[in-house]
C-alpha positions, 0 to 999 in steps of 0.5 A, a space after each residue: 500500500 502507498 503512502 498516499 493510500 494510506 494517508 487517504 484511509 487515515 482521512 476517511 478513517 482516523 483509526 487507520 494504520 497500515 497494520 489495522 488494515 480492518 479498519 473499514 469495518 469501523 466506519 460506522 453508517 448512518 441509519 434512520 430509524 422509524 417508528 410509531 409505537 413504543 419503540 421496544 426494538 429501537 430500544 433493543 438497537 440503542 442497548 445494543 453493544 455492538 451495532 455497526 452503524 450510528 442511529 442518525 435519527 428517529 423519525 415518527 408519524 406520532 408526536 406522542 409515539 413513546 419510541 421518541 422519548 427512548 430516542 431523546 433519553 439516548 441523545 438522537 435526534 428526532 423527527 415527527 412527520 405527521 401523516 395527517 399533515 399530508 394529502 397523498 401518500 407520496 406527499 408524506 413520504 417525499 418528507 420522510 426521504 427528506 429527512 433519511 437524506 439529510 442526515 445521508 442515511 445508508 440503511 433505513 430501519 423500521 421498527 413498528 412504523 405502521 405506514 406504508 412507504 411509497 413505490 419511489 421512496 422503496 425505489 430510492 432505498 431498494 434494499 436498504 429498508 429493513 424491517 420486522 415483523 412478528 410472524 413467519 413470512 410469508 404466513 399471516 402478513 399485515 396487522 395482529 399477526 399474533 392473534 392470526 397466528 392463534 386464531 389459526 391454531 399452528 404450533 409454531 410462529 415467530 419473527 422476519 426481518 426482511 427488505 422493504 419492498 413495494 408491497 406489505 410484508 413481502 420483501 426478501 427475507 433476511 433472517 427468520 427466528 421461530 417461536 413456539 405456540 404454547 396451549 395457554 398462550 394468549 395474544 399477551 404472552 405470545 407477542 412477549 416471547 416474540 418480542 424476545 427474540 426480535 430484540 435479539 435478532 434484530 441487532 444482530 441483522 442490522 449489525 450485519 447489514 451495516 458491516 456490507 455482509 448482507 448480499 440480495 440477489 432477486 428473493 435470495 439473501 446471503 450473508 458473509 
């Protein structure tokens, strides 16, 4: 490696020596993080020891979305783009992509955000948008994906984490964690052993994403 080599990864990473030439893996991305609701697996992101990227913002659609004080307790910067303000779905998320790029966001990650971001927004982020949902993709897609589950009878549920695609809960799928159903489980007690293991699994795929081990090629997704 040539001086000016070395002088340019010491500029763009200032842990860099020409004995460390790992470093690259500790240029940590931005992400925006998105939510609407209590904010539990923002949390799991915040707590996380090791997450490979910098939480750049929270943006919420609820001025009175719990997961905003989570974000401001931490000291991120946070954002409220009311969906109510907006006439069109577009409008709306035209101002969310506003604020992904202000802060030049390489990964967008949902957490419990309940709107549907539009076509041109997933187009500019195309497998960049994570996010996860609480049952075995493809089965029961969409809200209370717990009580499908229960109302179905099966046996075993569990967790996606999946791309962002132009259609509800059906981008490829990045990592999946199964949970049993249990005889007395109600909609309470299932959804909090899977919340269990989305804290878990959540960071460690957002963790891989940032350090560029997550490939897609179509609906296949590899990791190393």
């Amino acid at each position: 490696m040539t001086l000016h080599q070395i002088q340019a990864e010491t500029r763009r990473c200032p842990e860099y020596t020409a004995a460390a030439i790992r470093c690259p893996r500790e240029v940590r991305i931005n992400i925006a993080v998105l939510a609407s609701g209590s904010g539990s697996n923002l949390q799991a992101l915040i707590d996380a020891p090791d997450l490979g990227a910098e939480i750049g913002v929270v943006i919420s659609d609820r001025p009175e979305a719990p997961a905003l004080e989570r974000a401001e307790r931490a000291g991120i910067a946070t954002r409220i783009v009311e969906w109510g303000r907006f006439e069109s779905r577009a409008e709306f998320s035209a101002a969310i992509n506003s604020e992904i790029e202000a802060i030049d966001a390489r990964g967008v990650v949902l957490a419990g955000f309940m709107r549907v971001l539009d076509e041109n927004l997933v187009g500019r982020h195309l497998n960049r948008i994570l996010n996860i949902h609480p049952s075995l993709l493809p089965a029961f897609p969409g809200s209370n994906a717990v009580g499908q589950a229960l109302r179905h009878g099966v046996r075993v549920t569990g967790v996606t984490v999946h791309f962002v695609d132009e259609k509800v809960d059906h981008g490829p799928i990045i990592a999946q964690r199964a949970v049993p159903v249990l005889p007395d489980d109600d909609i309470s007690s299932l959804h909090a052993r899977i919340q269990v293991a989305e804290h878990e699994l959540y960071p460690a795929v957002v963790r891989a994403f940032a350090r560029g081990e997550i490939q897609v090629e179509g609906r296949s997704v590899t990791w190393g």
